[in-house]
DSSP file (Angstrom, degrees, kcal/mol; ACC not computed):
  #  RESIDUE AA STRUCTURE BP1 BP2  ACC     N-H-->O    O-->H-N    N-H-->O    O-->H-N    TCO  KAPPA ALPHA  PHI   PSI    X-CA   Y-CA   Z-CA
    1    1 A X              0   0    0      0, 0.0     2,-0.2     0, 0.0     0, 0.0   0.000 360.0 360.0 360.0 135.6   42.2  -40.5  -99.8
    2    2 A X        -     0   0    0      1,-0.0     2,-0.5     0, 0.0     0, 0.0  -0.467 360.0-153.9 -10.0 102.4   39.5  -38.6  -98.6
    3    3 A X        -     0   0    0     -2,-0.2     2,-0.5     0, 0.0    -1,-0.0  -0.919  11.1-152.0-113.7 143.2   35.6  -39.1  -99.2
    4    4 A X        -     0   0    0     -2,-0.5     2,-0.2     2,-0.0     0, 0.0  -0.911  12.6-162.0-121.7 138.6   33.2  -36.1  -98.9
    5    5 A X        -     0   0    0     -2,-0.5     2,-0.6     2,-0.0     0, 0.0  -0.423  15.2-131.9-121.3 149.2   30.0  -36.9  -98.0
    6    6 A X        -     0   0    0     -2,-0.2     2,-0.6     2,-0.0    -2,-0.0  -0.871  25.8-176.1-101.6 100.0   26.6  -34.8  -98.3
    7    7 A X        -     0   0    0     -2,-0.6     5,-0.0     2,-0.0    -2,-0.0  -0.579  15.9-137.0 -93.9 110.6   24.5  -34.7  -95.0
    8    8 A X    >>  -     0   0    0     -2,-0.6     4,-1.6     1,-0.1     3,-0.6  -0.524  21.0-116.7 -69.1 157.5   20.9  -33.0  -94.9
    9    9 A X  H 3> S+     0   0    0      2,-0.2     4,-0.7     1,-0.2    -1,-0.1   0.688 107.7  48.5 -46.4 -51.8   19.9  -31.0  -92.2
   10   10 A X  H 34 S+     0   0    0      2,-0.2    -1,-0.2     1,-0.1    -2,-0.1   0.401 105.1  49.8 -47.2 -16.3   17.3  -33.1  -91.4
   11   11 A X  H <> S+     0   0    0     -3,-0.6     4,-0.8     2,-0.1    -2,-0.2   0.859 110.1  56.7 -92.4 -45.7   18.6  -36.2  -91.3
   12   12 A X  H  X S+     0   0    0     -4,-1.6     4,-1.4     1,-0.2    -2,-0.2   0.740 112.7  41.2 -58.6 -50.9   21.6  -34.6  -88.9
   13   13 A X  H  < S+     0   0    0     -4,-0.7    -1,-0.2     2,-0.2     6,-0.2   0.594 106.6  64.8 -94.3 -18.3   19.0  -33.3  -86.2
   14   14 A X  H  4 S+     0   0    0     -3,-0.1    -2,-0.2    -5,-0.1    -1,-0.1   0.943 106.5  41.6 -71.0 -43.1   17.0  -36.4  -86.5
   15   15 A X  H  < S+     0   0    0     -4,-0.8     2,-0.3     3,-0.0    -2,-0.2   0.797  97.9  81.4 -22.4 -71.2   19.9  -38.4  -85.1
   16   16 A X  S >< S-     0   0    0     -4,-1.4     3,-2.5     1,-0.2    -4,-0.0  -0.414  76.3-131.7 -84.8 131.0   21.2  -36.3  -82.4
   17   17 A X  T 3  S+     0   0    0     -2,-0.3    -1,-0.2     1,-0.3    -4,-0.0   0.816 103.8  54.4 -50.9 -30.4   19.5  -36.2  -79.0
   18   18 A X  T 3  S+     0   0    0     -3,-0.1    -1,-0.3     2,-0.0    -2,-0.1   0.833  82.5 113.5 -78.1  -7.5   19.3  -32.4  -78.6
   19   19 A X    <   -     0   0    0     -3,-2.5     2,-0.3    -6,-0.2     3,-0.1  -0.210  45.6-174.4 -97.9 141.9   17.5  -32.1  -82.0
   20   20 A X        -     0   0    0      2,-0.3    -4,-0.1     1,-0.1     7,-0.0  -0.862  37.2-117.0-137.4 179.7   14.0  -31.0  -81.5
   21   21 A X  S    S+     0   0    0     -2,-0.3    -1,-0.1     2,-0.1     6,-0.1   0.597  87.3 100.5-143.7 -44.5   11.4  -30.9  -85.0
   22   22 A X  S    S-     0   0    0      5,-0.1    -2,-0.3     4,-0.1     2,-0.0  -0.231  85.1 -99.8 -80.4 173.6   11.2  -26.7  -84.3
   23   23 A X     >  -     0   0    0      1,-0.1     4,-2.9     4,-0.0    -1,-0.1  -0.244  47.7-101.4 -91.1 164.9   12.9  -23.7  -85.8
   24   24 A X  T  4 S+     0   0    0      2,-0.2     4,-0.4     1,-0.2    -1,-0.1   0.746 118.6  64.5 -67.1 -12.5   15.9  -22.5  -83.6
   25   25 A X  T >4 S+     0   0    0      1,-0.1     3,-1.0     2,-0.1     4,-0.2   0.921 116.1  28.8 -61.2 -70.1   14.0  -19.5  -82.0
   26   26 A X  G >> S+     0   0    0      1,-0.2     3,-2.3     2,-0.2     4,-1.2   0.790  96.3  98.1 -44.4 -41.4   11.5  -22.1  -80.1
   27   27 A X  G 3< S+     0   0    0     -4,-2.9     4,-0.3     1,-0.3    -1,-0.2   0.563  79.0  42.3 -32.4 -40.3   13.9  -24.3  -80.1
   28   28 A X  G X> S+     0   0    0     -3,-1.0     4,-1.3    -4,-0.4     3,-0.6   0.752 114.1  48.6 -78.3 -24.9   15.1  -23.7  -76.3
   29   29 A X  H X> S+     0   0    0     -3,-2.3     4,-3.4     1,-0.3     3,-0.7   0.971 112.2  55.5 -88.3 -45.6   11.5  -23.3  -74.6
   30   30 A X  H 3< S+     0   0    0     -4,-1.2     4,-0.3     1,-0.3    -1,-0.3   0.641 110.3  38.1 -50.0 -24.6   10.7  -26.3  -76.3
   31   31 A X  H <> S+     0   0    0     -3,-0.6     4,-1.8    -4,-0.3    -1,-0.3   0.640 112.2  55.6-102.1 -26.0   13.4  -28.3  -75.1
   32   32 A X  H <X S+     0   0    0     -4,-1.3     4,-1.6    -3,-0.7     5,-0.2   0.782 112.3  48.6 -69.3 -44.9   13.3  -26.9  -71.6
   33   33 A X  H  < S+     0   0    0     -4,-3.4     4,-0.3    -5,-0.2    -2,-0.2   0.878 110.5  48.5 -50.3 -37.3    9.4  -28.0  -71.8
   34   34 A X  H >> S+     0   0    0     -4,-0.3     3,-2.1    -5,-0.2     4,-1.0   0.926 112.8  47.9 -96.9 -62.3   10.4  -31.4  -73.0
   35   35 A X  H >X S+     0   0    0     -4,-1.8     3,-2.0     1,-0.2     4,-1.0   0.883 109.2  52.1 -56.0 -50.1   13.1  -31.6  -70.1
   36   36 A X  H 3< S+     0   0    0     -4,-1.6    -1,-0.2     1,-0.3    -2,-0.2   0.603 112.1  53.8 -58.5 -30.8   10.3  -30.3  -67.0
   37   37 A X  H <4 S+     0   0    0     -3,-2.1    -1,-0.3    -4,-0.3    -2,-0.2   0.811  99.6  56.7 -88.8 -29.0    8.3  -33.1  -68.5
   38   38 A X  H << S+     0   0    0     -3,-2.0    -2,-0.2    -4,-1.0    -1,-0.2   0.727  82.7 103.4 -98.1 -35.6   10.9  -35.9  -68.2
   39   39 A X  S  < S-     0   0    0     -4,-1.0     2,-0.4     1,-0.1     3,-0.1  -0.082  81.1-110.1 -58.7 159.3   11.5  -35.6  -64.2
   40   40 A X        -     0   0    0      1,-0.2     3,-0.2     2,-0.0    -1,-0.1  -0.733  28.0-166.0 -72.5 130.4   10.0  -38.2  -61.9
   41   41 A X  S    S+     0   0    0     -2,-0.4    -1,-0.2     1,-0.1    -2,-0.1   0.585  92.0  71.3 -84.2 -17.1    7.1  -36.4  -59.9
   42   42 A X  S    S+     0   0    0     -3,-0.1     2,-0.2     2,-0.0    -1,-0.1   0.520  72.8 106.9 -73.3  -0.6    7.2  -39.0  -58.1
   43   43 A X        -     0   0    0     -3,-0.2     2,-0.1     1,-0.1    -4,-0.0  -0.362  56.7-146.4 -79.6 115.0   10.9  -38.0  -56.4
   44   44 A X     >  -     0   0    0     -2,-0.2     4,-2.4     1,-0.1    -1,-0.1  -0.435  29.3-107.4 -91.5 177.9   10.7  -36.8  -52.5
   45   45 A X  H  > S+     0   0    0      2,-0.2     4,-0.8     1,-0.2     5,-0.1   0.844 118.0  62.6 -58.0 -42.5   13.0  -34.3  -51.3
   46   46 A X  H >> S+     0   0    0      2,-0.2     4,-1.9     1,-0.2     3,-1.5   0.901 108.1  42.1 -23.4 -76.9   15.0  -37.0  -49.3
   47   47 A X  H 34 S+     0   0    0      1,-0.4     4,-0.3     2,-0.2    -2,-0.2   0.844 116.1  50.2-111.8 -61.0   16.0  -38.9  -52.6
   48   48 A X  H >< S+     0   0    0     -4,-2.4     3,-0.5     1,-0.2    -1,-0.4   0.782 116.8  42.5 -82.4 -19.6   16.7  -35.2  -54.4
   49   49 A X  H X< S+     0   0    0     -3,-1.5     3,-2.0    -4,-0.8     4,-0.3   0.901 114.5  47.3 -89.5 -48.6   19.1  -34.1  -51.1
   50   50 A X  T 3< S+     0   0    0     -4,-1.9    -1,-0.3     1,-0.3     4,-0.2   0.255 105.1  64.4 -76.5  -1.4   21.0  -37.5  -50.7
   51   51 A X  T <  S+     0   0    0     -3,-0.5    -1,-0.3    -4,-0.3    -2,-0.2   0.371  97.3  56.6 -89.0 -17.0   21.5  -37.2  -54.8
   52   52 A X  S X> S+     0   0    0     -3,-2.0     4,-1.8     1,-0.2     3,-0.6   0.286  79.6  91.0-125.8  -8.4   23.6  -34.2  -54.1
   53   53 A X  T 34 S+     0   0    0     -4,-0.3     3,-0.4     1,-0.2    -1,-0.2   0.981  86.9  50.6 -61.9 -59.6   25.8  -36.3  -51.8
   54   54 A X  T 34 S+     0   0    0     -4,-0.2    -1,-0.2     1,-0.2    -2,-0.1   0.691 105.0  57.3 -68.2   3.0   28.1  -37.0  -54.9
   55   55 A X  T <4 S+     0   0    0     -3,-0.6     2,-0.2     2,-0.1    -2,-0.2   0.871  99.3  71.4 -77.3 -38.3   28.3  -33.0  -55.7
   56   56 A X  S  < S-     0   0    0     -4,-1.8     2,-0.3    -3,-0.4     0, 0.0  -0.588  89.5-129.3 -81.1 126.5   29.8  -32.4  -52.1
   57   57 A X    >>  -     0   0    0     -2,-0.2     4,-2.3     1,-0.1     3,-1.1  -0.592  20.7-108.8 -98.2 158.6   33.2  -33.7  -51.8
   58   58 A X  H 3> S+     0   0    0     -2,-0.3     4,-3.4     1,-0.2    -1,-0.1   0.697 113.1  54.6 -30.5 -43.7   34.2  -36.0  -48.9
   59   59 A X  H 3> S+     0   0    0      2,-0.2     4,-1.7     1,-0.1     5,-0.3   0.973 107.1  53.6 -45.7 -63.1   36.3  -33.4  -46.9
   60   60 A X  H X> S+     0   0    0     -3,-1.1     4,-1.6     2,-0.3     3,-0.9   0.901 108.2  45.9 -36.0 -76.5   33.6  -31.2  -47.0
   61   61 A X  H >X S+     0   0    0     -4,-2.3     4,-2.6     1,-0.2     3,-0.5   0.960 108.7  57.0 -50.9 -49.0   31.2  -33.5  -45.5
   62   62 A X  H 3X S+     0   0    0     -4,-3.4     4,-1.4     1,-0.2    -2,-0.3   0.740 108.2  49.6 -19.9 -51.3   33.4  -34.5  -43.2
   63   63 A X  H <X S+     0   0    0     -4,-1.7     4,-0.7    -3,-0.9    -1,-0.2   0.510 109.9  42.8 -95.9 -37.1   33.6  -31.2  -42.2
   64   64 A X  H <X S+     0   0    0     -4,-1.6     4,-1.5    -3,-0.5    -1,-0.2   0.730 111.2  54.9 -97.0 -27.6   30.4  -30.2  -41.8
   65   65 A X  H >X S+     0   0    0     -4,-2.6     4,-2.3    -5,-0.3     3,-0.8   0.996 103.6  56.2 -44.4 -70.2   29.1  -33.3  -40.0
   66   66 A X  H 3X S+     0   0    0     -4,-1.4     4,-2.9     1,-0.2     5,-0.3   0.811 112.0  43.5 -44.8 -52.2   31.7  -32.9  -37.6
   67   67 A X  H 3X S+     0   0    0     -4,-0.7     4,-2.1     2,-0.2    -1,-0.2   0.867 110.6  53.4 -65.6 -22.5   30.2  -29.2  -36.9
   68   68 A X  H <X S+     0   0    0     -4,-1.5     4,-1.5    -3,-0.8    -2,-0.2   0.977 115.6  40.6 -66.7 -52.6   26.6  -30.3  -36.9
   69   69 A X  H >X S+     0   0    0     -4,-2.3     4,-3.0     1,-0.2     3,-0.8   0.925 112.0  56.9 -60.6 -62.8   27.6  -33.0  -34.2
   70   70 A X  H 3X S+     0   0    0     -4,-2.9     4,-3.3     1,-0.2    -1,-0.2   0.937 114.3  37.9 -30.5 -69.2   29.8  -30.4  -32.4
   71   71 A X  H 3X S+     0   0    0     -4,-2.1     4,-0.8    -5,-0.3    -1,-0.2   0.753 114.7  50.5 -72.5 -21.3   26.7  -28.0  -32.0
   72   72 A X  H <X S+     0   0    0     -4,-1.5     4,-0.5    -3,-0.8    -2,-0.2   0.964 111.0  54.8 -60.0 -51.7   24.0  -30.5  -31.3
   73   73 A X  H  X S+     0   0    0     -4,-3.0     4,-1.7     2,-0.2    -2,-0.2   0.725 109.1  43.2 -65.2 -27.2   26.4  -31.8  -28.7
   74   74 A X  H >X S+     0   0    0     -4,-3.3     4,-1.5    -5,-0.4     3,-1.2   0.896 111.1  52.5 -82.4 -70.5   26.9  -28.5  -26.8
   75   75 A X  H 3< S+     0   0    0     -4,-0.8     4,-0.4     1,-0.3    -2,-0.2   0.355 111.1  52.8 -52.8 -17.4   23.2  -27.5  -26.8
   76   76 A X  H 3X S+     0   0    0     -4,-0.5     4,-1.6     2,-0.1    -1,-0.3   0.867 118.2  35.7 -43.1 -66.0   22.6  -31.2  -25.2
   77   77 A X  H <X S+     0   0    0     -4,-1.7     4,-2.6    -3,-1.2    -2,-0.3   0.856 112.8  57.5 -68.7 -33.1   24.9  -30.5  -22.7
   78   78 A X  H  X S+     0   0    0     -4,-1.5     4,-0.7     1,-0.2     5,-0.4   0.969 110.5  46.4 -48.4 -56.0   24.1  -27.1  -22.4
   79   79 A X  H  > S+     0   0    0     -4,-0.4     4,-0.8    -5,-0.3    -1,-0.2   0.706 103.5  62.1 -57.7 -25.4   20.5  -28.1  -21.7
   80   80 A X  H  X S+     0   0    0     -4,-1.6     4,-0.6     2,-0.2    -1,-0.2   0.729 106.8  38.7 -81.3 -36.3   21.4  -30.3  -19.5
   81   81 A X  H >< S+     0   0    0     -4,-2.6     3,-6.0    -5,-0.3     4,-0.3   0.686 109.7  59.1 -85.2 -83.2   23.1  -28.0  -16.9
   82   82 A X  H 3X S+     0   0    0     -4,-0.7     4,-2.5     1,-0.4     5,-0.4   0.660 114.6  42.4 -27.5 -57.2   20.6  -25.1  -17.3
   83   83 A X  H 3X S+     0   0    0     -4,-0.8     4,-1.1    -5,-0.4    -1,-0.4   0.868 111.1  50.4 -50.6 -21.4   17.9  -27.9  -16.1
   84   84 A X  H XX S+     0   0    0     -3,-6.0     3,-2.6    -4,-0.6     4,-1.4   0.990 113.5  47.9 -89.1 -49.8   20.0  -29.1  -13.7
   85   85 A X  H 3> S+     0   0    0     -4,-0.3     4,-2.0     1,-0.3    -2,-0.2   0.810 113.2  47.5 -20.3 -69.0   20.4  -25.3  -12.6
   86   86 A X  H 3X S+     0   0    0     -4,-2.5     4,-1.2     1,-0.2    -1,-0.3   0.676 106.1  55.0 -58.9 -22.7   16.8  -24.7  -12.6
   87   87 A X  H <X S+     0   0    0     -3,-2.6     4,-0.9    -4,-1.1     5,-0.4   0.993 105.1  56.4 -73.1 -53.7   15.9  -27.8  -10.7
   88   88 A X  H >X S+     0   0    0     -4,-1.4     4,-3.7     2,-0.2     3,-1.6   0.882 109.3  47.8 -39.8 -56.6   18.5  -26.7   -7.7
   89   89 A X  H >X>S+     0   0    0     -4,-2.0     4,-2.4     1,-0.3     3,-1.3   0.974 108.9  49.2 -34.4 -81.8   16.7  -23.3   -7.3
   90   90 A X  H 3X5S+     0   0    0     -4,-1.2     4,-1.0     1,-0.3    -1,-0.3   0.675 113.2  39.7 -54.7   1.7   13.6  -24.2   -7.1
   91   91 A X  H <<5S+     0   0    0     -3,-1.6     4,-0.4    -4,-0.9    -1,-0.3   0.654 113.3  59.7-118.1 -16.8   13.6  -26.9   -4.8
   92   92 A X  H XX>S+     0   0    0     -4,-3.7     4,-5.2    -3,-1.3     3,-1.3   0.911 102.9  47.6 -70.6 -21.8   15.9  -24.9   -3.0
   93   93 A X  I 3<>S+     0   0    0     -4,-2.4     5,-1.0     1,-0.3    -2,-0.2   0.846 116.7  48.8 -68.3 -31.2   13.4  -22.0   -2.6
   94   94 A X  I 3<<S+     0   0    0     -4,-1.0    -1,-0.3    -5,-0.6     5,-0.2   0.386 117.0  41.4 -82.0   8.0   10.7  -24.8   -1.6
   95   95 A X  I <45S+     0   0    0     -3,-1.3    -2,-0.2    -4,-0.4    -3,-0.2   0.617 137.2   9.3-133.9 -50.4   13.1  -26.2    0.8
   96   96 A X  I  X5S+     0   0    0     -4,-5.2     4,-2.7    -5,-0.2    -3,-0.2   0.831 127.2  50.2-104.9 -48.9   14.6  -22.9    2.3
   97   97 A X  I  ><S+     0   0    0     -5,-0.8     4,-2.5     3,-0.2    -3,-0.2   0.769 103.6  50.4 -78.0 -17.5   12.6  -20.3    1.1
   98   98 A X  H  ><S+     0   0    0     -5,-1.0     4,-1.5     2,-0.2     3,-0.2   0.970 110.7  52.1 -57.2 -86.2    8.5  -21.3    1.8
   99   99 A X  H >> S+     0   0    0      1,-0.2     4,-1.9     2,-0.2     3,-0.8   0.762 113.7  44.1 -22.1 -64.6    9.2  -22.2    5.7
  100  100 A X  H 3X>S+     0   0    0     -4,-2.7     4,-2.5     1,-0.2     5,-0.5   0.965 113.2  50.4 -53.5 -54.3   11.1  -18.4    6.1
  101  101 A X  H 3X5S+     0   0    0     -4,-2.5     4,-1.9    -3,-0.2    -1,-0.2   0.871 114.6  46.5 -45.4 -33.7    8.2  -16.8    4.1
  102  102 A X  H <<5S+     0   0    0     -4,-1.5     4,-0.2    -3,-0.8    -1,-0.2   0.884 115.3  44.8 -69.4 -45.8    5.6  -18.8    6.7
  103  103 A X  H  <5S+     0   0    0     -4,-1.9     4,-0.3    -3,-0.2    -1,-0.2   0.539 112.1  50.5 -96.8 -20.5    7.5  -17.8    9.5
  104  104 A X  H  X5S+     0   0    0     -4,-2.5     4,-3.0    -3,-0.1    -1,-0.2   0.723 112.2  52.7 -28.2 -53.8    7.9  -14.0    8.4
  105  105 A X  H  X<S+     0   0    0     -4,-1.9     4,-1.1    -5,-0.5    -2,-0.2   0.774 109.6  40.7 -82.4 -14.3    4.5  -14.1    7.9
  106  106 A X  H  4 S+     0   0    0     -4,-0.2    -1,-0.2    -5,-0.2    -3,-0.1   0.912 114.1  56.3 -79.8 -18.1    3.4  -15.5   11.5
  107  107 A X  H >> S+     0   0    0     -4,-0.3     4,-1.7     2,-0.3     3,-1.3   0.894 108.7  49.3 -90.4 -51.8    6.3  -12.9   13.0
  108  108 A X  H >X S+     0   0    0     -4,-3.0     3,-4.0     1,-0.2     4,-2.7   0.951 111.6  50.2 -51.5 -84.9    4.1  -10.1   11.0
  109  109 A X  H 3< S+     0   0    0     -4,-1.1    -2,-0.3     1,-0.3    -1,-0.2   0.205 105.2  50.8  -0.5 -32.1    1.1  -11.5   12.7
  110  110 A X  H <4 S+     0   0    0     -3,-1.3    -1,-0.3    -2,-0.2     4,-0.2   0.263 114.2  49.3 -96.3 -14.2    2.4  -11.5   16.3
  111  111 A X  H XX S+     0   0    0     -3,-4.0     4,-2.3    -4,-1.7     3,-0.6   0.900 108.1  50.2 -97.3 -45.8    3.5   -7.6   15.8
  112  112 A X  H 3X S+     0   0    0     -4,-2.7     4,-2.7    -5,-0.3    -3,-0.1   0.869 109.8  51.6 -64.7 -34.7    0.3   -6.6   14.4
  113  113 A X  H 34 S+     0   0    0     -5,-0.3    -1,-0.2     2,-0.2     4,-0.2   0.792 110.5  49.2 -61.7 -32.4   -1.6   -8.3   17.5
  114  114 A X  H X> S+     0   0    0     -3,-0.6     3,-3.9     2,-0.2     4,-3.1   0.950 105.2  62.4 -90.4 -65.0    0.6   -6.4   20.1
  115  115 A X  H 3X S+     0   0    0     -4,-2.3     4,-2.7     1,-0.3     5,-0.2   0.924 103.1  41.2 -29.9 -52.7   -0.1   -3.6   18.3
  116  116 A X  H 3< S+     0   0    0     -4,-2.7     4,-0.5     2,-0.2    -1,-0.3   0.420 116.6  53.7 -92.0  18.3   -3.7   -3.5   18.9
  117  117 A X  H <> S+     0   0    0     -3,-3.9     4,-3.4    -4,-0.2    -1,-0.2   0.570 105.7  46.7 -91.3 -20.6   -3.2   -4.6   22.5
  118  118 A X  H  X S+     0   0    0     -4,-3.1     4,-1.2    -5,-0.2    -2,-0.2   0.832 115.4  49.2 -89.8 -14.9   -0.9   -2.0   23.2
  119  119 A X  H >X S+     0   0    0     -4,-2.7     3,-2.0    -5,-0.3     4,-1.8   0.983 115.6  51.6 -39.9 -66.4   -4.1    0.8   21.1
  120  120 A X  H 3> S+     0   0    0     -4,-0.5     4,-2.0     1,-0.3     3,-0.4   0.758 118.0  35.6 -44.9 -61.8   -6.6   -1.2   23.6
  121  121 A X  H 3X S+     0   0    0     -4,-3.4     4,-1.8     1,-0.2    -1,-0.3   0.703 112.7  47.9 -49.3 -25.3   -4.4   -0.3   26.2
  122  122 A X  H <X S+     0   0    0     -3,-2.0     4,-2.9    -4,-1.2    -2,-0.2   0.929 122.9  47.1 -76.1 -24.4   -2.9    3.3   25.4
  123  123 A X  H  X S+     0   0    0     -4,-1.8     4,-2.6    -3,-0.4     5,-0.5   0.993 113.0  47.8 -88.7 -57.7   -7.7    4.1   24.7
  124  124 A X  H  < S+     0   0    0     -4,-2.0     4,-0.4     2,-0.2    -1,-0.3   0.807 109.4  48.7 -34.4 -49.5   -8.5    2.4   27.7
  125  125 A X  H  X S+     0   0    0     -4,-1.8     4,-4.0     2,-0.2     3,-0.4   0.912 116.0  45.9 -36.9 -64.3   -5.9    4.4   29.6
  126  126 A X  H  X S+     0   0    0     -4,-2.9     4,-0.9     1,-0.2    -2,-0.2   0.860 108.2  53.1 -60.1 -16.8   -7.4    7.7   27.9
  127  127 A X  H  < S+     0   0    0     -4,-2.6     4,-0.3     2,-0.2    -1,-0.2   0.518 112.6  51.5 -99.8  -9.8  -11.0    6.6   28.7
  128  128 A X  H  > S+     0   0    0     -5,-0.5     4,-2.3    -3,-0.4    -2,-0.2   0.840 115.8  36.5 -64.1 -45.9   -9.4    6.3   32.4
  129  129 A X  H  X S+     0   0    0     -4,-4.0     4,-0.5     2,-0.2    -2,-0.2   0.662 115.1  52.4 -87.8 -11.8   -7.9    9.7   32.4
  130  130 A X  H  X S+     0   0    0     -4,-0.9     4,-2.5    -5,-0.3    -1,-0.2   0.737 109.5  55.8-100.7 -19.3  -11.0   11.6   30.4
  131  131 A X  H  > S+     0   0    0     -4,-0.3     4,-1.3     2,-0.2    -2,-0.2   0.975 110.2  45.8 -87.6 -61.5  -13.4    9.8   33.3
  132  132 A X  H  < S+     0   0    0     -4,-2.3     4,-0.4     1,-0.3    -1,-0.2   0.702 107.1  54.2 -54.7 -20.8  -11.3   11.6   36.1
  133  133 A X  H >X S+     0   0    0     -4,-0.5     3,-1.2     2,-0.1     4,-0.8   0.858 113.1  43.6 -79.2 -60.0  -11.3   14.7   34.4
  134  134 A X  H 3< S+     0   0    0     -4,-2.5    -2,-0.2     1,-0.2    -3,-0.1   0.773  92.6  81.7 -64.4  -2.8  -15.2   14.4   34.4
  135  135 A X  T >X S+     0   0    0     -4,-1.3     3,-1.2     1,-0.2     4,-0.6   0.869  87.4  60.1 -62.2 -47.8  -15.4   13.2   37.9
  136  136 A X  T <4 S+     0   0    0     -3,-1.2     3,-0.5    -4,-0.4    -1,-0.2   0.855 115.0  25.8 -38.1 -64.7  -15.1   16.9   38.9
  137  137 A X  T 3X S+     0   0    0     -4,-0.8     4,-1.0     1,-0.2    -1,-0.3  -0.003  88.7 106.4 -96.4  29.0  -17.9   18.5   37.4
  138  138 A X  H <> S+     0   0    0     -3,-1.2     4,-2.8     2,-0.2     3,-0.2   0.845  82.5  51.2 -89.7 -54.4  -19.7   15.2   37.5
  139  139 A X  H  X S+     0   0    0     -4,-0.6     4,-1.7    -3,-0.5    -1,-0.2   0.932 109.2  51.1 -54.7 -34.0  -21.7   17.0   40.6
  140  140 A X  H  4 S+     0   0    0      1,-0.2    -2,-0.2     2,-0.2    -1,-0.2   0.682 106.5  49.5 -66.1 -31.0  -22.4   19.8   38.7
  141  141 A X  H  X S+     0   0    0     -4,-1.0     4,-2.3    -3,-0.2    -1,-0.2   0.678 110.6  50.7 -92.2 -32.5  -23.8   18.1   35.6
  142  142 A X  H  X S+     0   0    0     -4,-2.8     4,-2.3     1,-0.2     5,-0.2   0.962 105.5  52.5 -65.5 -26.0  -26.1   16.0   37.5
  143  143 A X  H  X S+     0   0    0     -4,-1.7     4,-0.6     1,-0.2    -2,-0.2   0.620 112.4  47.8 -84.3 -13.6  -27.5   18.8   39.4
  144  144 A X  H  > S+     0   0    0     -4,-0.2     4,-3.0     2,-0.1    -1,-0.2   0.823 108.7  57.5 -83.1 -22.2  -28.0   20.5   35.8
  145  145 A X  H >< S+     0   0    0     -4,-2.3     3,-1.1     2,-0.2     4,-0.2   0.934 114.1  37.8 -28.0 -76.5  -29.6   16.9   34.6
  146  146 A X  H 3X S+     0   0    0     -4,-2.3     4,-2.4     1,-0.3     3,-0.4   0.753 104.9  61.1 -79.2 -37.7  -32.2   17.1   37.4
  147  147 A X  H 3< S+     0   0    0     -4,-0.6    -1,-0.3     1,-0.2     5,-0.3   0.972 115.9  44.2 -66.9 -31.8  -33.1   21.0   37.5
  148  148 A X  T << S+     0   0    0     -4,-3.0    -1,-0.2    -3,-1.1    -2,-0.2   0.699 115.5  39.8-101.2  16.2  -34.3   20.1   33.6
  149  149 A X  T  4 S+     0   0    0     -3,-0.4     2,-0.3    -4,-0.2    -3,-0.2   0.740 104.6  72.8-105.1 -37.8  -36.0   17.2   33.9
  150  150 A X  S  < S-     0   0    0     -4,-2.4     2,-1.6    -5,-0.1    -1,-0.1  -0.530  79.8-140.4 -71.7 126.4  -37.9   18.3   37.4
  151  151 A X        +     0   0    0     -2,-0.3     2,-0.3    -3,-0.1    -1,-0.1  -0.677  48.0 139.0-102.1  85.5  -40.5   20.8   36.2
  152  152 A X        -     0   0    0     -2,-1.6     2,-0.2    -5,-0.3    10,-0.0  -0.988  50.2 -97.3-127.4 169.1  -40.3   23.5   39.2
  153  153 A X        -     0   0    0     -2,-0.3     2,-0.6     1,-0.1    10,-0.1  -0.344  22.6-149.9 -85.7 149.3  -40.3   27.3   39.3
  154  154 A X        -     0   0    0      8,-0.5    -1,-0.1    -2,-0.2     6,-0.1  -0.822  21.4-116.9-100.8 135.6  -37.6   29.3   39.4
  155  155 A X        -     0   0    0     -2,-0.6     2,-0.2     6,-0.1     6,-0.1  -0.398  28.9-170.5 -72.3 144.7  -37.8   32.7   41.1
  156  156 A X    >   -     0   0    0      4,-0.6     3,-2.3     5,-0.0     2,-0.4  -0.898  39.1 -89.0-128.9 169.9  -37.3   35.6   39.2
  157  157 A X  T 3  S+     0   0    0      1,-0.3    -2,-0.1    -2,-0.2     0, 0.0   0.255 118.7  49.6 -55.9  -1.7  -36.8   39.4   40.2
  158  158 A X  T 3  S-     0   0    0     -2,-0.4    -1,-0.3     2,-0.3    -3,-0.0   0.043 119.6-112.4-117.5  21.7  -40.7   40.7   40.2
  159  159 A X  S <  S+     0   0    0     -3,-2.3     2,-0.4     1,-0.2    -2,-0.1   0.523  77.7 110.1  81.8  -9.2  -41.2   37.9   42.0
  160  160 A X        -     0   0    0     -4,-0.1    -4,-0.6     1,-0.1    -2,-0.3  -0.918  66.2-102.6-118.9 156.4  -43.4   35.1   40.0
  161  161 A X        -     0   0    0     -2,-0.4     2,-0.5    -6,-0.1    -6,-0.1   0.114  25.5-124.3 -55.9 168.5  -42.1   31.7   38.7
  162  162 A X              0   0    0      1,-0.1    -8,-0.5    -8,-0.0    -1,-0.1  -0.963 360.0 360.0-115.0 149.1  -41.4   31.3   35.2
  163  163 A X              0   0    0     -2,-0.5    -1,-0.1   -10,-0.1    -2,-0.0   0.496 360.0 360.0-117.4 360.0  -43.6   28.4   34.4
């Protein structure tokens, strides 16, 4: 046989862990308050990420490990030839390319000099050829030099000097 029992309401919600003292509208903020209160503040990020370990199933980690490792390991290796790259250049550039710039730059240096001997020469040549050209009238010009620096008269048609 059966016995039927009377329970209060209070007594019922006193008992049970979910039961909170407020009316069922409040109930949920209350309980959510109550919960917010209950965490450790003391709890790093570490200890909440590494908690999560038993949500993820084994495959999974597996699986994702394996890519993490996968992708470190090429960006190692990667990095290790692209240095290695970089080192060959440059030392080739100090190795081949400094000397040739130096020796470009003396080469520049020996053409620019021959240039301005061969100006020196081509003005010196002209200051040859413009002196033979004056050579000519060279009498002529002295003989106007002298008539204006020597103060005598010159005859003119009525016969008196110009003084």
């Amino acid at each position: 046989m059966v016995k039927v029992e009377i329970v209060d309401e209070q007594d019922a919600q006193a008992n049970s862990p979910y039961a909170s003292q407020a009316s069922s509208r409040t109930g949920s903020s209350v309980s959510l308050s109550s919960v917010g209160s209950d965490l450790n503040g003391e709890e790093s990020f570490y200890e909440r990420i590494s908690a999560l370990v038993d949500i993820v199933p084994p495959t999974t980690r597996h699986s994702i490990s394996t890519k993490i490792s996968k992708t470190a390991s090429f960006f190692k290796t990667s990095g290790k030839i692209v240095g290695n790259l970089v080192w060959i250049v440059t030392t080739s550039a100090l190795l081949v390319g400094l000397p040739l710039a130096m020796s470009l730059e003396d080469e520049a240096k020996v053409v620019a000099q021959e240039q301005e001997m061969l100006a020196q020469q081509q003005g010196a040549q002209q200051v040859r050829i413009s002196f033979h050209r004056m050579a000519l009238p060279l009498p002529f010009l002295l003989i106007s030099v002298v008539f204006h620096f020597c103060p005598f008269e010159y005859p003119t048609r009525r016969g008196r000097g110009v003084q």
